[in-house]
C-alpha positions as CSV (number, residue, x, y, z in Angstrom):
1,X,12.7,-47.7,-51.9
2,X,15.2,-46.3,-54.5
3,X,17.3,-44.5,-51.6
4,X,17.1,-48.0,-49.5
5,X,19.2,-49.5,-52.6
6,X,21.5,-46.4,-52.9
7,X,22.1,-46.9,-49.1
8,X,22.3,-50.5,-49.3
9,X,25.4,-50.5,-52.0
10,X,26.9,-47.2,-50.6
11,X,27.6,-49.5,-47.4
12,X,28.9,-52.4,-49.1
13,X,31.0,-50.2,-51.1
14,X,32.6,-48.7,-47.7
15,X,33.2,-52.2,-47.0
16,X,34.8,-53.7,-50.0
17,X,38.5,-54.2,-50.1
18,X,38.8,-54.4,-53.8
19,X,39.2,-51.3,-55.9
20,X,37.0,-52.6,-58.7
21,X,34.1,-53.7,-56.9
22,X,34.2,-50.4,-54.7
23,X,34.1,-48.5,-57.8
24,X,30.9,-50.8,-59.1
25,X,29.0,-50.2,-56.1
26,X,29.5,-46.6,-56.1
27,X,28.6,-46.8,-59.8
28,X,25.0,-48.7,-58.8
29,X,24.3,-46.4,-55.9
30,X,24.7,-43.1,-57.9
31,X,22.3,-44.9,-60.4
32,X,20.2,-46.2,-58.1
33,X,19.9,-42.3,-56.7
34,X,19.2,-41.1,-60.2
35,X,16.8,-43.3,-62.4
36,X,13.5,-42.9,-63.0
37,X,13.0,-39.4,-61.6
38,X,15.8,-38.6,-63.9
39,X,15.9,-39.5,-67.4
40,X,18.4,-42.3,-67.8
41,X,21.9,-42.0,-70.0
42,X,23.2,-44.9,-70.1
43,X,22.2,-48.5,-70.7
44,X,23.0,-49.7,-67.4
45,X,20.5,-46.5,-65.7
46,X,17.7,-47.8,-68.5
47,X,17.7,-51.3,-66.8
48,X,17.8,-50.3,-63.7
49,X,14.9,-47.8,-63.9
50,X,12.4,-50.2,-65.9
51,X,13.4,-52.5,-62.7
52,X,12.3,-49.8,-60.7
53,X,9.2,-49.4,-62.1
54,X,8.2,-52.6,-63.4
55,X,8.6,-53.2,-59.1
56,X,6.4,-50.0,-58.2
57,X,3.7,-51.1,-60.1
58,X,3.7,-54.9,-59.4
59,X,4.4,-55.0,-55.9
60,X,5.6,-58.1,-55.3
61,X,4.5,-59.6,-58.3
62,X,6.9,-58.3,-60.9
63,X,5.6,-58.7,-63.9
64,X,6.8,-58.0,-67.7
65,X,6.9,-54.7,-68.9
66,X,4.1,-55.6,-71.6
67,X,6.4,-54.7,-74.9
68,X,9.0,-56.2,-76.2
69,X,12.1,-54.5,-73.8
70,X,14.1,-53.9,-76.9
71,X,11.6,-51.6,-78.4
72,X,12.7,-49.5,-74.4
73,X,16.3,-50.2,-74.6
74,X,17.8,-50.2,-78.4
75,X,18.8,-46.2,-78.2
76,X,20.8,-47.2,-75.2
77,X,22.1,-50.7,-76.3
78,X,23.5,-48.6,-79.5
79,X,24.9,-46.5,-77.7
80,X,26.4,-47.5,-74.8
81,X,27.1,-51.3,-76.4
82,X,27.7,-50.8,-79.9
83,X,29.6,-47.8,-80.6
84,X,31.6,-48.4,-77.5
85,X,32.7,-51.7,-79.2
């Protein structure tokens, strides 16, 4: 499923025109290749891997990850959001 994603915004990106778009699609397919069999680094990869899962597990009825996401995501958020400024 993960790779189908990759694949998915590796095309459009060998589509797009403009330079900033390109660059975000080849941003979401290298995370979309990493996260969750790798541990993620950045906020954005944390997202996108409890999307992953929280998908795996509910099939097609996504669900909430039980906890309060914050409680998942502050070590990221602090570091990718608030010491970047």
């Amino acid at each position: 499923m993960r790779t189908d994603y990759a694949e998915l915004a590796r095309s459009k990106a060998d589509e797009e025109s403009n330079p900033e778009r390109r660059n975000e699609l080849t941003e979401i397919a290298g995370i979309c290749e990493r996260v969750p069999e790798h541990p993620a680094r950045t906020f954005h990869e944390a997202l996108q891997c409890m999307n992953f899962i929280m998908w795996e597990e509910a099939g097609d009825d996504v669900s909430s990850p039980g906890r309060r996401i914050d409680q998942y995501l502050k070590t990221y958020f602090e570091k990718d959001i608030l010491e970047a400024g």
